[in-house]
RODO-2510 file (C-alpha; in nm, 4 decimals, decimal comma):
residues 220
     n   res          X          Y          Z
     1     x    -4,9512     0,0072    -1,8227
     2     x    -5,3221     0,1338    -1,8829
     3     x    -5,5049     0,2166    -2,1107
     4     x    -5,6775     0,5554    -2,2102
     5     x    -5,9807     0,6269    -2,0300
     6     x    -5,8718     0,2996    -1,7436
     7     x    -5,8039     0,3944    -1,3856
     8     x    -5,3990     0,3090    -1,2890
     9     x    -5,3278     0,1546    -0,9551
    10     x    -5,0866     0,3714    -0,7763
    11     x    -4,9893     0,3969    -0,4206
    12     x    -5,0465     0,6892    -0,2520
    13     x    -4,7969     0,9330    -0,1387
    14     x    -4,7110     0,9198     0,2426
    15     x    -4,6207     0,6100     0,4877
    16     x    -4,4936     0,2986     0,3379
    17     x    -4,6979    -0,0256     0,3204
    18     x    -4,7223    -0,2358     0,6378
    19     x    -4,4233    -0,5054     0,6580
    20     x    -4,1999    -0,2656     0,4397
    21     x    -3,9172    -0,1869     0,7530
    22     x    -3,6427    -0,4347     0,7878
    23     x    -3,3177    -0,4436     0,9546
    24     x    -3,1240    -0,3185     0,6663
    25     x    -3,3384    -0,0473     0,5923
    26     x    -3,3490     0,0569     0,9563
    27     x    -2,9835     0,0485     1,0119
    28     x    -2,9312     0,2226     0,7174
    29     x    -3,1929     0,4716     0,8213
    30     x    -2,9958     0,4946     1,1349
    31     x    -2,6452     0,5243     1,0024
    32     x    -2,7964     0,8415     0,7849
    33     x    -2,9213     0,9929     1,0707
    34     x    -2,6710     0,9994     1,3264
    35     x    -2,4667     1,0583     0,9792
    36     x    -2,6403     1,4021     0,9963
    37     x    -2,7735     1,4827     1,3237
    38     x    -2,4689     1,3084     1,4916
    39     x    -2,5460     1,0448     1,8065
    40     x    -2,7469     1,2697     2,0109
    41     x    -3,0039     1,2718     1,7618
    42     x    -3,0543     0,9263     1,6714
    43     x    -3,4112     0,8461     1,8612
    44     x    -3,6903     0,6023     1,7880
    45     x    -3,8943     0,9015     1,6968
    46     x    -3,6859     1,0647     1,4665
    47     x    -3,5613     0,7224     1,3201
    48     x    -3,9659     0,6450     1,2708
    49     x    -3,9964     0,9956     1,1284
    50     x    -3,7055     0,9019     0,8845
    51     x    -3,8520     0,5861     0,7513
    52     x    -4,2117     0,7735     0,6939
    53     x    -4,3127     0,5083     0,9569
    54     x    -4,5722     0,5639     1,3120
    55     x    -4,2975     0,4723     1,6022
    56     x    -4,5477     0,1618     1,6980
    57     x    -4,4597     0,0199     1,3639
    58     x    -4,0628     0,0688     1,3970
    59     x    -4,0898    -0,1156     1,7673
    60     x    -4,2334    -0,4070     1,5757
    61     x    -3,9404    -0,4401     1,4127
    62     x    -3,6388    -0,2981     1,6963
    63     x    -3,7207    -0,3730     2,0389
    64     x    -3,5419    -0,0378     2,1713
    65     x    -3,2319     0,1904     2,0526
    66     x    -3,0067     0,0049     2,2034
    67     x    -3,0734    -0,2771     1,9710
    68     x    -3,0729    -0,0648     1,6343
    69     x    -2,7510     0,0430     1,7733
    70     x    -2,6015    -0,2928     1,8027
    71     x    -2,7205    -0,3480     1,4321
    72     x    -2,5633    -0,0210     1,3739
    73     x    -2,2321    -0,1527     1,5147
    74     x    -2,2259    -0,4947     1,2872
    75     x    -2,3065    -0,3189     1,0024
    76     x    -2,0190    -0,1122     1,0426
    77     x    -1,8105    -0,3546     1,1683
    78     x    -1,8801    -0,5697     0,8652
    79     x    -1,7044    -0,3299     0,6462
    80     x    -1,3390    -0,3946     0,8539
    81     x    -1,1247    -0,6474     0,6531
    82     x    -0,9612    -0,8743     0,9158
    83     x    -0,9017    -1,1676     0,6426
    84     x    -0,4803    -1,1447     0,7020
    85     x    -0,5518    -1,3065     1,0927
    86     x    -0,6243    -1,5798     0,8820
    87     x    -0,2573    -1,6420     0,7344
    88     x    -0,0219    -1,4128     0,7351
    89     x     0,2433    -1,3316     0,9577
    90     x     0,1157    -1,1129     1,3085
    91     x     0,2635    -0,7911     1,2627
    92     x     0,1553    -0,7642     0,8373
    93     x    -0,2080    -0,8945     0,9853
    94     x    -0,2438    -0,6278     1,2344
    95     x    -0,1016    -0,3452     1,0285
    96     x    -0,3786    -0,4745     0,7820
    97     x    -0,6528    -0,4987     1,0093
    98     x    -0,5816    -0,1417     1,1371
    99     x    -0,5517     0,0373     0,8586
   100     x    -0,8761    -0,1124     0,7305
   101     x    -1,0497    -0,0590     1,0815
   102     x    -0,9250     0,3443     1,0822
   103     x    -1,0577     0,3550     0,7024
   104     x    -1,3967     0,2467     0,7915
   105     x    -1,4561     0,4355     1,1256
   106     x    -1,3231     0,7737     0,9679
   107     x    -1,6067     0,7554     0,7800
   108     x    -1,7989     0,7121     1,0473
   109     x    -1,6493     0,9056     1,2761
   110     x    -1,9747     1,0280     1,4867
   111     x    -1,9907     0,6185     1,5717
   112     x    -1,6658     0,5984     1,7412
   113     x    -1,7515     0,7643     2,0633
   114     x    -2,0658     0,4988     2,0503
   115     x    -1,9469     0,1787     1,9224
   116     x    -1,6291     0,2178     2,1827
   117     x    -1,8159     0,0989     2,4384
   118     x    -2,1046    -0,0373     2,3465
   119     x    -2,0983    -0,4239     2,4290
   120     x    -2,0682    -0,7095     2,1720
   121     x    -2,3860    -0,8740     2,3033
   122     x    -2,5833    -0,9580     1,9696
   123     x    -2,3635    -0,8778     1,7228
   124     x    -2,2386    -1,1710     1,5361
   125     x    -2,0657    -0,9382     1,2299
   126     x    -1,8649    -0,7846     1,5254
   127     x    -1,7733    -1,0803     1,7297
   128     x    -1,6845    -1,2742     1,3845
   129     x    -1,3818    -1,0240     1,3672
   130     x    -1,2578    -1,0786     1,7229
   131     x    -1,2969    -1,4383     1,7030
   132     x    -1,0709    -1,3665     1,3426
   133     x    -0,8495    -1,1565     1,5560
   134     x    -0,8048    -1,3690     1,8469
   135     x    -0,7003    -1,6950     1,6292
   136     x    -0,4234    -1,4739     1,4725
   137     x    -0,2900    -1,3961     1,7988
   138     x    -0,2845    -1,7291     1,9556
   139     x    -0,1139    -1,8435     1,6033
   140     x     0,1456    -1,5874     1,6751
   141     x     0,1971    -1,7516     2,0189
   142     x     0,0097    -1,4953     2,2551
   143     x    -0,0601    -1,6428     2,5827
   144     x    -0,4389    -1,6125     2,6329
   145     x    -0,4778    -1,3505     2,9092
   146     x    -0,2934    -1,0791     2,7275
   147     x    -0,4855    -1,1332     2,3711
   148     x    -0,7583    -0,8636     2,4380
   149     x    -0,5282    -0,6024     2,6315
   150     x    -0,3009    -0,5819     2,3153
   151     x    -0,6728    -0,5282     2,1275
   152     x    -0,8118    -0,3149     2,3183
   153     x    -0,4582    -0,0787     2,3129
   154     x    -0,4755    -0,0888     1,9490
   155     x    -0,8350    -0,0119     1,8850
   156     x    -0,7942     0,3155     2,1077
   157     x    -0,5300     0,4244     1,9339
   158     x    -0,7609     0,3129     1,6143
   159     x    -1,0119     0,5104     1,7069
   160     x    -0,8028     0,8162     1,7898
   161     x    -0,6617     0,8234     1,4510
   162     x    -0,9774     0,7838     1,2676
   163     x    -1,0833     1,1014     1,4516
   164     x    -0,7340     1,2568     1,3254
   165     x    -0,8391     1,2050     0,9929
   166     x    -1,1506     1,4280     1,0049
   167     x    -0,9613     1,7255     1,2216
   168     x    -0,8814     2,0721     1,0736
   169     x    -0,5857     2,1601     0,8804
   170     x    -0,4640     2,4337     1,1008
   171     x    -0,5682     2,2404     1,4266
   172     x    -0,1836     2,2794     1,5288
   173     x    -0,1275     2,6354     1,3821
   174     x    -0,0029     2,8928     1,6613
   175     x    -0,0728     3,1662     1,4574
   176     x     0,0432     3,4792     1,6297
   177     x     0,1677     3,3609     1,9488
   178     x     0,3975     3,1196     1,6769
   179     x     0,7068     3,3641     1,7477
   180     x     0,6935     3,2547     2,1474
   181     x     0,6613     2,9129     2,0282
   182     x     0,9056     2,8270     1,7454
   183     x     1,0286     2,4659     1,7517
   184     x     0,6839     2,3597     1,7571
   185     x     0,5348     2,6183     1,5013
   186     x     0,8342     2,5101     1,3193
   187     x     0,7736     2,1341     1,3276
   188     x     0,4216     2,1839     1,2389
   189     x     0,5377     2,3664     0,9112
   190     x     0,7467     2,0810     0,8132
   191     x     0,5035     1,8440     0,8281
   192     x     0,2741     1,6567     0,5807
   193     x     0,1166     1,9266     0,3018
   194     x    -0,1930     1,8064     0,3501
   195     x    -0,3995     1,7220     0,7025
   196     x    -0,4713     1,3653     0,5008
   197     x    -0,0890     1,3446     0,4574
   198     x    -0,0104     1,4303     0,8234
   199     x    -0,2966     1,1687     0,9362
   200     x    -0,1383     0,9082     0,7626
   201     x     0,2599     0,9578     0,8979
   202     x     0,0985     1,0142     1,2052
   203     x    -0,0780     0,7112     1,2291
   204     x     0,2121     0,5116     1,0539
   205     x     0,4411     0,6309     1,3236
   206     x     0,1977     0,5120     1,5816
   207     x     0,0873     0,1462     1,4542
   208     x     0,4485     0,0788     1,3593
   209     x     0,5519     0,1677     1,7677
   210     x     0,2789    -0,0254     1,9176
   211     x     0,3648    -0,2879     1,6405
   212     x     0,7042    -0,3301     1,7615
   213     x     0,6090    -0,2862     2,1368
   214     x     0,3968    -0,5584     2,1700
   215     x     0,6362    -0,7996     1,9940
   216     x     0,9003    -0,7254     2,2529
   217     x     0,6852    -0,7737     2,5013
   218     x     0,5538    -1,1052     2,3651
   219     x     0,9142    -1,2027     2,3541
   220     x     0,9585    -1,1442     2,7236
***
């Protein structure tokens, strides 16, 4: 601390100091951003513009987008628990997995449309869980060249329900053309209380079904 009547160092106001940016900091700028902006606004100019940093100083760091968005992707991917591949039975391992996977992406739901299809190329955090994923499955006994169908099947219907989560309460309400509709406006008044509620039996229903699907079909 000074003293009376001693100048204080302080930094000024404005751009961070040189060297300050690193991967964390710009994936977690990014995450905020698309967070707020959605996808379509996530751009090395407004992610320099974020971080307080000239663009030339955030491409010392991130070679292009594409690469903060594959940092994006493990960072995100971290957060799914895939630990059950490791021992448990198949079916209580997936059921684990995908209720972890829909928690994280429904909070990330402007990612989904993104990370879908954006390739694993650099990502270790990302791979890590499909190599996880792919030793449960040959435990179970899954012959090798229908592993990453059954995957890919699940994650879409993963990702699906993670966007059901984040959907309007009334997004099935008929409202006044109900009365020339009434076995559905009647189902949808039976359902769940709350749209959280009806996510969840919804996506029970579904996981359970492909669940038991795929085990018949590994048993034929």
């Amino acid at each position: 601390m000074g003293t009376v009547g001693s100048p204080v160092s302080r930094r000024r106001a404005g751009r961070p100091p040189r060297g300050v940016l690193s991967r964390d900091l710009i994936t977690d700028a990014a995450l905020g951003l698309i967070a707020s902006q959605g996808y379509e606004g996530l751009t090395m100019a407004a992610l320099a513009h974020r971080l307080r940093v000239a663009p030339s100083a955030l491409y010392n760091h991130a070679e292009s987008k594409q690469e903060v968005l594959r940092w994006v992707e493990d960072q995100v991917m971290a957060q799914v628990d895939f630990s059950d591949f490791a021992e448990a039975p198949w079916d209580e391992a997936v059921r684990s997995w995908a209720w972890s996977y829909r928690g994280v992406f429904a909070a990330h739901a402007p990612l989904i449309s993104v990370i879908a299809v954006l390739p694993v190329t650099g990502a270790p955090e990302t791979l890590a869980m499909y190599e996880a994923v792919t030793q449960g499955f040959l435990r179970a006994g899954w012959p090798e060249d229908r592993i990453i169908p059954a995957i890919v099947a699940l994650e879409s219907f993963i990702f699906g329900s993670a966007f059901d989560v984040a959907a309007p309460e009334d997004i099935f309400e008929s409202g006044s053309l109900g009365p020339d509709y009434p076995l559905f406006t009647a189902a949808v008044r039976v359902r769940g209380s709350s749209q959280a509620d009806s996510a969840d039996a919804a996506f029970t229903i579904g996981l359970e079904a492909l669940i038991i699907g795929l085990k018949a079909q590994l048993a034929t």
